[in-house]
C-alpha positions in Angstrom: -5.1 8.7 -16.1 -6.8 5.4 -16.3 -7.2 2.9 -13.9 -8.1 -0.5 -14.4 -10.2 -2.0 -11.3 -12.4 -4.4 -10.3 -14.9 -3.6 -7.6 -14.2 -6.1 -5.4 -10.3 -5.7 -5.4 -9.0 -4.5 -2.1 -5.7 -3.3 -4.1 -7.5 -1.4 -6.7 -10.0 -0.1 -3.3 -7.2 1.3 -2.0 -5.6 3.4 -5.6 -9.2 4.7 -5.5 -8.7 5.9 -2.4 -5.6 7.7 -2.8 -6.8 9.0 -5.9 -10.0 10.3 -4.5 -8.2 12.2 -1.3 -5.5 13.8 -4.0 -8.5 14.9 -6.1 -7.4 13.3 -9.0 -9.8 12.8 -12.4 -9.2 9.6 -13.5 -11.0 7.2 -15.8 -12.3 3.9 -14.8 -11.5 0.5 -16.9 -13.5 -2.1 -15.9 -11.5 -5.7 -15.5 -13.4 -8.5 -14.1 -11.5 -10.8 -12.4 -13.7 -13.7 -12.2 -15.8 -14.6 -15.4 -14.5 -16.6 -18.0 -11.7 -17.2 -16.0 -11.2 -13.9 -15.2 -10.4 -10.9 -17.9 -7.2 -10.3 -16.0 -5.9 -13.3 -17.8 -6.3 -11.9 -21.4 -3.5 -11.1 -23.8 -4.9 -7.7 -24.0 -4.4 -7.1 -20.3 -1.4 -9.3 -20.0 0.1 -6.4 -22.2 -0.2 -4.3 -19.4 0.9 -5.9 -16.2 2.5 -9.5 -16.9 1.8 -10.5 -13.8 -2.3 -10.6 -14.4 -3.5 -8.6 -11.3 -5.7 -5.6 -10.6 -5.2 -2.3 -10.5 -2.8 -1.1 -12.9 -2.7 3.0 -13.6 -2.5 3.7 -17.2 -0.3 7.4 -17.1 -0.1 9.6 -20.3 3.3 9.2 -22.0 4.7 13.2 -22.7 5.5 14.7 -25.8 4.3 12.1 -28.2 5.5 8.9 -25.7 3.5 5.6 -25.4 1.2 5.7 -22.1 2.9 3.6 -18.9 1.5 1.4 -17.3 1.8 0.8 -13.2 1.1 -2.0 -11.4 1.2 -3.0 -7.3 -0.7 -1.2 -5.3 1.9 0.7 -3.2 4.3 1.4 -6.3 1.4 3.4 -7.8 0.0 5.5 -4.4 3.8 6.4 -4.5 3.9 7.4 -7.7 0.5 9.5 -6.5 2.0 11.1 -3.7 5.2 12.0 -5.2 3.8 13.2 -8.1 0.8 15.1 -6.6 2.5 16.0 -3.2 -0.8 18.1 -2.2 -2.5 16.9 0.1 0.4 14.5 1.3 -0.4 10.9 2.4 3.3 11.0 4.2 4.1 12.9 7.3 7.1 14.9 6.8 9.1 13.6 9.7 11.4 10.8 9.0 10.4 8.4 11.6 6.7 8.7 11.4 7.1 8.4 7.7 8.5 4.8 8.7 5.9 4.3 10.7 3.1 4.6 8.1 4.9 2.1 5.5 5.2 -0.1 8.5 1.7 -0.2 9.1 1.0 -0.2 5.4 3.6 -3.5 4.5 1.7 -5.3 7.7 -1.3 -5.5 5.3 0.0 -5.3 2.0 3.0 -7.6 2.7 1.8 -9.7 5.9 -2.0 -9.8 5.7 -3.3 -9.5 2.0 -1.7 -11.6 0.3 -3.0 -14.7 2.4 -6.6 -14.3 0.6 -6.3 -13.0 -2.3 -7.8 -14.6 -5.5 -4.2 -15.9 -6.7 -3.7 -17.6 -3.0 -7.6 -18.9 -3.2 -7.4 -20.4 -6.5 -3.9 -21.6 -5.4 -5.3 -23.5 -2.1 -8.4 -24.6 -4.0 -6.1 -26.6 -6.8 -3.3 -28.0 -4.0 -5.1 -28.1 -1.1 -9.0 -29.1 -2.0 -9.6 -30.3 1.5 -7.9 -27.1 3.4 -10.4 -25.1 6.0 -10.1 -22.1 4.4 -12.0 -20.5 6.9 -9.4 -21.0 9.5 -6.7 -20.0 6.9 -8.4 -16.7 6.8 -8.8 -16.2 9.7 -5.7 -16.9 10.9 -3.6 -14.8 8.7 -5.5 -12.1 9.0 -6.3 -11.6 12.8 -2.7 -12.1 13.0 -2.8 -9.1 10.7 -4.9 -7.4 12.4 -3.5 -8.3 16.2 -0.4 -6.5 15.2 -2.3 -3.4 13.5 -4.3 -2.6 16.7 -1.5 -3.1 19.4 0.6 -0.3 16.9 -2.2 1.9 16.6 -3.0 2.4 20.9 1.1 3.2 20.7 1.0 5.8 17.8 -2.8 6.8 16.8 -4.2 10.3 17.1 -7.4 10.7 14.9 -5.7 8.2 12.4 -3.4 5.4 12.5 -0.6 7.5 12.6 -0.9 10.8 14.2 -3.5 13.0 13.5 -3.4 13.0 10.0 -4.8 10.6 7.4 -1.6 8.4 5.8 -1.3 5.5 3.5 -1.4 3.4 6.3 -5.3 4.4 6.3 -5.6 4.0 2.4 -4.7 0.4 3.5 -6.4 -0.5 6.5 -9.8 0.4 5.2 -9.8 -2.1 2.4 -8.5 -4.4 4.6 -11.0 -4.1 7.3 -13.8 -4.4 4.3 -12.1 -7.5 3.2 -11.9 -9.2 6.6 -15.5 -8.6 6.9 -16.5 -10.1 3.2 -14.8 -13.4 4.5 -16.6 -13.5 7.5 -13.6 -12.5 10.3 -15.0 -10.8 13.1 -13.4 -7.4 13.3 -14.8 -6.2 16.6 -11.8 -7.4 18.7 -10.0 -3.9 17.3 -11.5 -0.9 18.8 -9.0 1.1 17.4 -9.0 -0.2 14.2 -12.4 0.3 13.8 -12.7 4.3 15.2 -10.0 5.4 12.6 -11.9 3.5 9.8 -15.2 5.6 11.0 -12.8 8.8 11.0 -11.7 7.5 7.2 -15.0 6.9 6.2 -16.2 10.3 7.3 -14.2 11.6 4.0 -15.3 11.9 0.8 -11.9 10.1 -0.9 -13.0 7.0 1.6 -16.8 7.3 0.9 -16.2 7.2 -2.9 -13.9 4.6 -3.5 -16.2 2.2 -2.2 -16.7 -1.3 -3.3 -20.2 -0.3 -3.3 -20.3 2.6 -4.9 -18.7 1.2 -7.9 -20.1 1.1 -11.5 -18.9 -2.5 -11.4 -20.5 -3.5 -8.7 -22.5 -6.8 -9.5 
């Protein structure tokens, strides 16, 4: 498998993540997002996800097939789990499994997409005179409110239960984003013992932003 990341990228942070705690080889392709307008815009890459945004997961086609090509962030740790079951980012009972993509589309649905680098660009074209600061911050200690209040109702060592979910995979990139936009993160006590208990692992550790070849 390849993926194609960019350091920085908390949606490609958290694919490394999952494919670090499923022990998965993978190669690394190198797409950054920001010079000369940002490679992600290229036909080359275009080719592979339309839609111009890190990660994509290149996956070997079978028996002589063309290679696919995944995009979204969630679409491919599912594709992960289902595919490499062992060890499972999914509880096996139905309700906590609910839980965990609740927890997971509070970030990925509710809280990310407010600063990304589409939604930046976007407010820096329409909106030149915007306080981004407060923008950030608003949308994602709204975020962030919601994540801590469900983690005192349903946390054991991780967010949910006792063992690591992909719920985790997202809040640590999360967590490392709020901090690179300068969000105080120390209102979430909760939050912030499960990331130590994440970090503790070697998937977490790895998957770093800095710990990446990448890394400018």
């Amino acid at each position: 498998m390849k993926l194609f990341t960019y350091w920085r990228s908390s949606s490609a942070y958290r694919v490394r993540i999952a494919l670090g705690l499923k022990g998965l080889a993978y190669e690394s392709a190198f797409v950054h997002m920001t010079r000369a307008g940002g490679e992600q815009h290229s036909p080359d890459f275009r080719g592979k996800n339309p839609r111009s945004q890190i990660p994509v997961l290149e996956v070997p086609g079978e028996a002589g097939q063309s290679p696919a090509f995944l995009s979204q962030s969630l679409a491919i740790i599912e594709y992960l789990e289902e595919r490499f079951p062992a060890p499972p980012l999914l509880p096996k009972d139905l309700l906590a499994r609910a839980r965990v993509r609740e927890l997971a589309e509070v970030i990925n649905s509710g809280t990310q997409p407010f600063h990304n680098l589409t939604t930046i660009n976007c407010l820096s074209e329409l909106a030149p005179t915007l306080d981004k600061q407060r923008w950030f911050e608003k949308f994602m200690t709204d975020g962030l409110r919601v994540l801590e209040a469900r983690a005192q109702e349903l946390a054991g060592r991780f967010l949910v239960g006792d063992e690591v979910s992909i719920a985790d995979v997202l809040l640590v990139p999360q967590l490392y984003a709020t901090r690179r936009f300068g969000v105080s993160v120390e209102a979430y006590p909760t939050l912030l013992r499960i990331e130590a208990e994440c970090q503790a692992l070697a998937g977490f550790a790895a998957a770093h932003p800095d710990r990446q070849a990448d890394r400018e």
